[in-house]
MILUMVEX-886531 format. One record per residue: residue number from 1; y, z, x of N, C-alpha, C in turn; residue in three letters. Coordinates in nm, 3 decimals, padded with zeros to 5 digits. Layout:
NODE    k  n_north     n_up   n_east  ca_north    ca_up  ca_east  c_north     c_up   c_east    r
NODE  NUM        Y        Z        X         Y        Z        X        Y        Z        X  Ala
...
# end
This chain:
NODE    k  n_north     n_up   n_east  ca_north    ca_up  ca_east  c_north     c_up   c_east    r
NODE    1  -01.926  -01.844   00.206   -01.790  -01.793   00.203  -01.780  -01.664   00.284  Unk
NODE    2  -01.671  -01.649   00.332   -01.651  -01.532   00.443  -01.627  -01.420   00.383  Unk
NODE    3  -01.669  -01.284   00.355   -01.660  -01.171   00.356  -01.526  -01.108   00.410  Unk
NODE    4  -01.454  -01.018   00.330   -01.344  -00.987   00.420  -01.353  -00.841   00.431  Unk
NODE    5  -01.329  -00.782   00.562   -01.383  -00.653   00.570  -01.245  -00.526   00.511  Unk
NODE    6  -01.264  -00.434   00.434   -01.180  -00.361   00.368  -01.174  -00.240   00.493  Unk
NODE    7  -01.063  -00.178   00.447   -01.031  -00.082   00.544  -01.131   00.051   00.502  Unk
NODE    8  -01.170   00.056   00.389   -01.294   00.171   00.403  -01.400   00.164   00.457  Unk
NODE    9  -01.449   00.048   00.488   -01.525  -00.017   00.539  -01.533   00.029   00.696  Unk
NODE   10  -01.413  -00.007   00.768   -01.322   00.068   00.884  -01.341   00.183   00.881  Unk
NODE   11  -01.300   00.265   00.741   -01.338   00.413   00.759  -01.436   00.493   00.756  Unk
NODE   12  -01.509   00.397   00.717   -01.710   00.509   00.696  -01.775   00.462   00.822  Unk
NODE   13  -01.712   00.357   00.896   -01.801   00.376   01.026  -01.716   00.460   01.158  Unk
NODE   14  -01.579   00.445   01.120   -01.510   00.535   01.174  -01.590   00.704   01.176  Unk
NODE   15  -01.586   00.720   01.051   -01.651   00.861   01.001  -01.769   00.923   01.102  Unk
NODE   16  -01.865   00.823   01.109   -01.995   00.839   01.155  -02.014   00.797   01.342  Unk
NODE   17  -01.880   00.819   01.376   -01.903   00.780   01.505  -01.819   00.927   01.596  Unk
NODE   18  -01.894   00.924   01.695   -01.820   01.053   01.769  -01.763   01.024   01.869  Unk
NODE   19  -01.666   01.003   01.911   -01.520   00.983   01.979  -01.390   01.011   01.962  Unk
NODE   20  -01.310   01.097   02.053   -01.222   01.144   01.989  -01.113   01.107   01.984  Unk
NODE   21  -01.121   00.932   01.933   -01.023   00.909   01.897  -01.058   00.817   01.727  Unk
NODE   22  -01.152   00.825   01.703   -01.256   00.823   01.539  -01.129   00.899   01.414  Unk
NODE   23  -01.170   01.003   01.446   -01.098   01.059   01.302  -00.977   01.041   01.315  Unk
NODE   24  -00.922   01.032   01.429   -00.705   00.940   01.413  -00.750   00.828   01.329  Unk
NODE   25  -00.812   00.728   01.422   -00.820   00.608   01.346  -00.826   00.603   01.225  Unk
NODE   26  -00.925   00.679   01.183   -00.999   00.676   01.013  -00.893   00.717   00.928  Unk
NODE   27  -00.772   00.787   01.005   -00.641   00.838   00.879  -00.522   00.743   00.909  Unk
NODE   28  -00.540   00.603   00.977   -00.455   00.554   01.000  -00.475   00.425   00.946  Unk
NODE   29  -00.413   00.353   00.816   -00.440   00.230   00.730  -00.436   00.111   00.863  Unk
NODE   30  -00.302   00.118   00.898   -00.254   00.016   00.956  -00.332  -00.061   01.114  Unk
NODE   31  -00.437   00.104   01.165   -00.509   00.050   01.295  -00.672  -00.010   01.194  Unk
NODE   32  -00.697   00.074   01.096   -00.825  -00.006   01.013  -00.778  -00.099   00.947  Unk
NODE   33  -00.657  -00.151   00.953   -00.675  -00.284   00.871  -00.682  -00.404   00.962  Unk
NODE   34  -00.594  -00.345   01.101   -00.589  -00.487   01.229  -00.751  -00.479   01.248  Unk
NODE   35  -00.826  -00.358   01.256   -00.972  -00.328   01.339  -01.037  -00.474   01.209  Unk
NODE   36  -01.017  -00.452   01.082   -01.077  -00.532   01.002  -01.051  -00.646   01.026  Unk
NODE   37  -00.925  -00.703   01.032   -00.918  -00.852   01.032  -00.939  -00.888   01.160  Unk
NODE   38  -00.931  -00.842   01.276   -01.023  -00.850   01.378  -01.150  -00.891   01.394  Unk
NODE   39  -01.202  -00.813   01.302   -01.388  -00.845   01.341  -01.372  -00.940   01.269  Unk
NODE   40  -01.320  -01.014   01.114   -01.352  -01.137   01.044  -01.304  -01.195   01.120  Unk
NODE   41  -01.214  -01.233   01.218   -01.175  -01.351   01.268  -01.278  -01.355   01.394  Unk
NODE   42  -01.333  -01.210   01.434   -01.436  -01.266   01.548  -01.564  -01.331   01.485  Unk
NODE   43  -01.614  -01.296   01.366   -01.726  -01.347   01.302  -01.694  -01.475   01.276  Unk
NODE   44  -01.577  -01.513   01.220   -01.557  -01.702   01.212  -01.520  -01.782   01.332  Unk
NODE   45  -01.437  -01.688   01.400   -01.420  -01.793   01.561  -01.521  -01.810   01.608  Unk
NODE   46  -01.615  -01.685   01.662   -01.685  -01.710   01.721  -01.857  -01.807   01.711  Unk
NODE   47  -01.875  -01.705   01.566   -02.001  -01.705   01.559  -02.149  -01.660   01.622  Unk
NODE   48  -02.065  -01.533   01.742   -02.177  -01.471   01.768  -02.178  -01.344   01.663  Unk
NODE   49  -02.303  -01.316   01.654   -02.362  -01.179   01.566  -02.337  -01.059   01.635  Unk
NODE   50  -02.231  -00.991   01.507   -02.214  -00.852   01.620  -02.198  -00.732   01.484  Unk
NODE   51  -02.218  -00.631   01.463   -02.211  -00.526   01.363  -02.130  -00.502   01.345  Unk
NODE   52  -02.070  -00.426   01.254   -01.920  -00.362   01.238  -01.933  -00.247   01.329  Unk
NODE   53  -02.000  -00.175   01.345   -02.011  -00.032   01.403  -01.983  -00.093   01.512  Unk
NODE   54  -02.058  -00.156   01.605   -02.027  -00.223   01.714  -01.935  -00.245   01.759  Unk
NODE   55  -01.867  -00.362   01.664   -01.699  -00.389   01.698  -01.652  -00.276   01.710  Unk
NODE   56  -01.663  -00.153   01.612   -01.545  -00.026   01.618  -01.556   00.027   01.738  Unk
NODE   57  -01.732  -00.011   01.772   -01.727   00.117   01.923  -01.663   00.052   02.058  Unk
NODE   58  -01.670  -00.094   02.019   -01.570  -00.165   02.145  -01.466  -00.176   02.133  Unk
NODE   59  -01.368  -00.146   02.015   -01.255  -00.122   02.023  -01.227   00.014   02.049  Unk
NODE   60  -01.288   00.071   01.989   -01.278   00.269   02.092  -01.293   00.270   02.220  Unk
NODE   61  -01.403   00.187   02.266   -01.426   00.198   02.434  -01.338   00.109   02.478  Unk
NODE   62  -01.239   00.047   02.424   -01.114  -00.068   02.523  -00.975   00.004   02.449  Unk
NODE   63  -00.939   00.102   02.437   -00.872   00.161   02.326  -00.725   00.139   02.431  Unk
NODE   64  -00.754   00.176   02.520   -00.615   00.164   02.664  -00.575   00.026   02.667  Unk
NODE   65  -00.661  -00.064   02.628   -00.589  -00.227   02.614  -00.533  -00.268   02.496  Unk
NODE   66  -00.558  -00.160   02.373   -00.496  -00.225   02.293  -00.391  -00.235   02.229  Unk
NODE   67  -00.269  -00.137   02.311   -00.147  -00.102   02.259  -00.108   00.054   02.257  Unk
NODE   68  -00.001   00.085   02.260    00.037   00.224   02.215   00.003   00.273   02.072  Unk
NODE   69  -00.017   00.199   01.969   -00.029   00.212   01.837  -00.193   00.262   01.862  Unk
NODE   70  -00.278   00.214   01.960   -00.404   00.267   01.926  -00.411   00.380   02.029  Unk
NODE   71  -00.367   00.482   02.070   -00.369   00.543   02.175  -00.333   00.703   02.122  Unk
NODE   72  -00.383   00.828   02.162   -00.354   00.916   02.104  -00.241   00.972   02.188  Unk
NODE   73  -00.140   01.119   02.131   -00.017   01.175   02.207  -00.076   01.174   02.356  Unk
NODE   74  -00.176   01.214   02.402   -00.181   01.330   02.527  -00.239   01.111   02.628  Unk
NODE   75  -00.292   01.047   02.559   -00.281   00.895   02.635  -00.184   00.867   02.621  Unk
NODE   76  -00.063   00.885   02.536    00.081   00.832   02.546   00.158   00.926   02.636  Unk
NODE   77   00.144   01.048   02.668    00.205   01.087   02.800   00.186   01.094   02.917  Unk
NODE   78   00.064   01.041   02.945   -00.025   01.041   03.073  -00.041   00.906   03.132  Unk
NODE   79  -00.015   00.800   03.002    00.011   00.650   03.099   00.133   00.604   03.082  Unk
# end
């Protein structure tokens, strides 16, 4: 049975990662809850093996593709 990843879950690896766009994320429910159901649907679509930390750090390092909602003020006035 599939595991479903909780948004604290989202937030303690948020916590432990240094990028500065980490601690927005970690106070924002609504980007750790898409980041969560994200990685479960990549773990059942896919079925390749990938970490949670992982996923978070490739959604931090693609952060410009993923919408204005994931983007901080000073990336929302500059693109």
């Amino acid at each position: 049975m599939l595991e479903i990843t909780t948004i604290q879950e989202i937030a303690d690896v948020l916590a432990g990662i240094e990028h500065p766009l980490a601690a927005s994320w970690g106070q924002n429910d609504l980007i750790k809850k898409n980041i969560a159901t994200s990685f479960d649907y990549w773990l059942e679509d896919t079925g390749i093996p990938i970490t949670l930390t992982e996923f978070v750090e490739q959604y931090l390092a693609h952060s410009e593709y993923l919408g204005e909602m994931f983007l901080t003020g000073s990336d929302r006035e500059s693109g």
